[in-house]
C-alpha positions as CSV (number, residue, x, y, z in Angstrom):
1,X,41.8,202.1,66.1
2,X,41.0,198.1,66.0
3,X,37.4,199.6,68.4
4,X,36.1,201.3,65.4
5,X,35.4,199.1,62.9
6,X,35.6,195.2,62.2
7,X,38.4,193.9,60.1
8,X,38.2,192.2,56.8
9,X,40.9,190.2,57.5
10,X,41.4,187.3,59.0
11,X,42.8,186.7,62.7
12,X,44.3,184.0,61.5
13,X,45.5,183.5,57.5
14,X,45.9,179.5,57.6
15,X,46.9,179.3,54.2
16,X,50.0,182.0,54.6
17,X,50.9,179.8,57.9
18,X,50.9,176.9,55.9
19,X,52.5,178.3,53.2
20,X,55.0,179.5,55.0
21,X,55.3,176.0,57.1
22,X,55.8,174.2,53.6
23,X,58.5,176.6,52.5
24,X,60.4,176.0,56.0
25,X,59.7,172.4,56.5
26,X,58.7,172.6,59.8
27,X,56.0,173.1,61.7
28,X,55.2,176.4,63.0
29,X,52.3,176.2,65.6
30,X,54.6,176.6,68.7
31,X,56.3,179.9,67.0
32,X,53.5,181.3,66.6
33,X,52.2,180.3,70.0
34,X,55.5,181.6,71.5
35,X,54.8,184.7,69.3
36,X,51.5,185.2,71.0
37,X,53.2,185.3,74.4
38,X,55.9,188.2,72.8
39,X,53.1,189.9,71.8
40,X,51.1,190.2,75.4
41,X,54.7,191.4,76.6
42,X,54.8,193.7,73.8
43,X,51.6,195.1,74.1
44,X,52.0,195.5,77.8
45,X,55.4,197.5,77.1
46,X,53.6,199.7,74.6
47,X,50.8,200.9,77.5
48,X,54.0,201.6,79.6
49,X,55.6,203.5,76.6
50,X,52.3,205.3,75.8
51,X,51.6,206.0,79.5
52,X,55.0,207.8,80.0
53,X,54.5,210.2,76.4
54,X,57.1,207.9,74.5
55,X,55.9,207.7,71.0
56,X,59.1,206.8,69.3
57,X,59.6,203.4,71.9
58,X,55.4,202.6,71.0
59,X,56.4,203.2,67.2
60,X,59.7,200.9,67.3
61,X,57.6,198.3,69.4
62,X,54.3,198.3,66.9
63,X,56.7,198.1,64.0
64,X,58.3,195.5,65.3
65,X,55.4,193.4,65.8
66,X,53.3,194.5,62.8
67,X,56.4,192.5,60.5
68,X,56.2,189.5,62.9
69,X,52.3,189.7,62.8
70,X,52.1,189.9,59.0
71,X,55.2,187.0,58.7
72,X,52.8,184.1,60.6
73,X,49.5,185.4,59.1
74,X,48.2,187.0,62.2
75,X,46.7,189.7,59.8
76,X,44.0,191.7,61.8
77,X,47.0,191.6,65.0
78,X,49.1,193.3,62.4
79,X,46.4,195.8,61.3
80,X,46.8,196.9,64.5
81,X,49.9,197.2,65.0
82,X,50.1,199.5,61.5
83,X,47.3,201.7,63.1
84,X,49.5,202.2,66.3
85,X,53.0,203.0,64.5
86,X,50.9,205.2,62.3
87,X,49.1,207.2,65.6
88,X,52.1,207.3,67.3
89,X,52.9,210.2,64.6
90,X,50.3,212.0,65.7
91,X,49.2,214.1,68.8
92,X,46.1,211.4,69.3
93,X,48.8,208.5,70.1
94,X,47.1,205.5,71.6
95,X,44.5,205.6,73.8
96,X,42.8,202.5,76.3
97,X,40.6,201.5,74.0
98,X,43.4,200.3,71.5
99,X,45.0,198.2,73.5
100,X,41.5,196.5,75.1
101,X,41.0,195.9,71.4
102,X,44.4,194.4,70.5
103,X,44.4,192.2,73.6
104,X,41.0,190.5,72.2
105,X,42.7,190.3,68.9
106,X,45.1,188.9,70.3
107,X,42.9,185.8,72.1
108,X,41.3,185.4,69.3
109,X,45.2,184.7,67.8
110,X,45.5,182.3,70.4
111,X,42.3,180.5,70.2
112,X,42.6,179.9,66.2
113,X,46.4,178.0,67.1
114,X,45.0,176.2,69.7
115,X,42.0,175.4,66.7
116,X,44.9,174.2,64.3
117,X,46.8,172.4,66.8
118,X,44.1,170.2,67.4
């Protein structure tokens, strides 16, 4: 779970982003600031899958968003995304604490595009 134990990574991998800006020609800091809003609803529809013992709908959802996580460098947001398609193979599935954690992960997302958009 993203509680247990900090992440190497960072929130935020400027130089994929950047990499991946240069190979698109185009700026990408209000994807992934729309991406940070599809993530909050994501998240949000996971607690609802979770809540009602839906493991495959969590799984889809956190596969989903580890690929767009990873795509615009949001590294530890994908980290956790892996963990929850990977627990939601298990009888533990996701408990509170996950998504308290992911939804901090997810500011600081937020917080380092704001940083680059200034």
């Amino acid at each position: 779970m993203p509680t247990n134990r900090p992440s190497a990574l960072p929130v935020l991998d400027q130089d994929h982003l950047m990499s991946l800006e240069k190979f698109l020609n185009q700026d990408l800091t209000s994807v992934a600031t729309e991406f940070t809003k599809d993530c909050e609803r994501a998240i949000h529809a996971m607690s609802l899958a979770s809540a009602s013992d839906d493991p495959i709908q969590v799984r889809q959802i956190a596969h989903q968003m580890l690929g767009a996580s990873h795509t615009l460098g949001m590294l530890q947001l994908a980290e956790a995304f892996a963990i929850a398609e990977n627990e939601s193979h298990s009888d533990g599935f996701l408990d509170g604490g996950w998504f308290k954690a992911t939804r901090r992960l997810l500011e600081a997302a937020c917080h380092s595009i704001a940083k680059r958009g200034s």
